[in-house]
C-alpha positions, 0 to 999 in steps of 0.5 A: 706881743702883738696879735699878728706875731702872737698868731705866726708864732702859734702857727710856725710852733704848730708846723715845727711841731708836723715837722718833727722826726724823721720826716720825709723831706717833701711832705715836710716842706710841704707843710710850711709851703701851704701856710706861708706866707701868710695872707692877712691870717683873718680868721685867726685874728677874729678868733684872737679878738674875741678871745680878748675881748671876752677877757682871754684868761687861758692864752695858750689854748687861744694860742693853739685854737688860732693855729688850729683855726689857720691849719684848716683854712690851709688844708681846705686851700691844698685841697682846693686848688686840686685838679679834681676841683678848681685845678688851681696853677697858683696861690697867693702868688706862687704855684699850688702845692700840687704845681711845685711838688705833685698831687699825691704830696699835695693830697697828703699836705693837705690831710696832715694839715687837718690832722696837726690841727687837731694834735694842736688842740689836744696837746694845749688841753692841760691849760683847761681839758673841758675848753680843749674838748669844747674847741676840737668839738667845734673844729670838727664840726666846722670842718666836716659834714654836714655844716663844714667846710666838707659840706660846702665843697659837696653842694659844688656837685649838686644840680639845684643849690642853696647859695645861703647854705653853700656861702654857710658851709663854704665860708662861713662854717669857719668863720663861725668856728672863730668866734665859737672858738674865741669865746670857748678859749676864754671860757663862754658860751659858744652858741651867742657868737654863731650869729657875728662869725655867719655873718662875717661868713657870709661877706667875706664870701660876697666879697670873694664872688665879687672879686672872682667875677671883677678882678684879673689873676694878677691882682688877686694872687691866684686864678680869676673867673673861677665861678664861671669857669666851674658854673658854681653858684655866686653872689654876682650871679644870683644879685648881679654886681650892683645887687652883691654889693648892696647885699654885702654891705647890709651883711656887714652892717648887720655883722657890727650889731651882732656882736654879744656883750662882753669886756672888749665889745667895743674893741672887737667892734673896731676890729670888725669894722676894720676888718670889713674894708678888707672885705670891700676893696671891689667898690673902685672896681664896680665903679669902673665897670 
């Protein structure tokens, strides 16, 4: 099966499995509306491919990390998009869930979300129940405070910020959270893989600074300019465009070479690679500008 349909499967199983009973018919839609489609599901693809690479001997709990992993990242996006933060109208080019429903719905889509990632976790644990624990214990770390994604939301209401410790909790914390939770899925050692998920962490988030100071609304699929807007700390502020670029690519560079040694170092490495032109569309743009 390939990856990408190995990963929607896990996530579409996850969310029929938020959908079951007697659901109240608007939450339920909700649920399915917030993950899909699907955007290019890159944190659960790294976590898959580290899995992999380091020998993926219990696929179903690689299978539920990455839907986990994905629940999250959604949940964190529902929230996101909330008036009481970026008041977001759009979202991978259709209405926020708080536009197409309201924001009570979208408020508990994106709690049930949270919840149903870790339900997921903890129904795969008879494939290993010290690997399950391990995973729903770096999960909740990456998500919570004080180095989660609830972290990264809390330094956008400080007066004085830390960019590298935002971009960390912000972004990165998941990214961390997908290569610990690979390697945890095929039975290694989490703590060599931080160093490759802050690092691809932290590009993904240049990146993303970079795209939101260059790029209109259309192209990116949701609202443009928010950094601005909301006077959040960002790469293109702190470095200038130029300066975010170079940094990003000296991010990446570094990425490569972090990697542990395992079986499919050289595959994964690949993966990296790939997944780092992804990250660089903004150069056309900053050539233009």
């Amino acid at each position: 099966m390939p990856l990408s349909q190995r990963i929607e499967t896990a996530i579409s199983q996850a969310i029929g499995q938020g959908q079951g009973g007697v659901a109240p018919p608007k939450l339920s839609k909700a649920l399915n509306y917030a993950v899909t489609p699907g955007g290019a599901r890159i944190r659960p693809t790294i976590l898959m491919s580290v899995a992999l690479a380091c020998g993926d001997d219990r696929p179903e709990l690689s299978n539920a990390a990455a839907a986990a992993l994905e629940l999250i990242h959604c949940a964190s996006l529902v929230h996101d998009d909330m008036p009481c933060f970026d008041d977001a109208d759009i979202r991978r080019g259709k209405p926020t869930v708080h536009r197409e429903w309201d924001e009570p719905i979208a408020l508990l889509t994106g709690d049930s979300l949270i919840v149903l990632a870790f339900e997921v976790l903890a129904k795969a644990a008879g494939a290993d129940p010290m690997r399950a624990v391990q995973l729903i214990q770096t999960l909740a770390h990456r998500t919570g405070m004080p180095n989660g994604i609830c972290a990264g939301q809390g330094w956008e209401s400080e007066t004085e910020v830390d960019l590298r410790a935002y971009h960390r909790a912000k972004t990165g914390a998941l990214f961390i959270a997908a290569t610990q939770m690979g390697a945890l899925a095929a039975g290694q050692e989490a703590e060599p893989w931080e160093e490759l998920g802050a690092r691809i962490g932290e590009a993904f988030q240049v990146a993303d600074d970079l795209r939101d100071a260059l790029y209109d609304s259309e192209t990116l699929g949701k609202p443009a300019g928010q950094d601005d807007l909301h006077d959040r700390p960002n790469a293109v502020s702190e470095f200038g465009v130029q300066g975010a670029v170079r940094h990003l690519k000296d991010i990446l560079g570094g990425a490569i070479a972090s990697i542990p040694s395992c079986p499919g170092e050289a595959a994964l490495a690949q993966m990296v690679r790939a997944q780092s032109e992804r990250l660089t569309p903004v150069a056309p743009a900053v050539n233009r500008a």
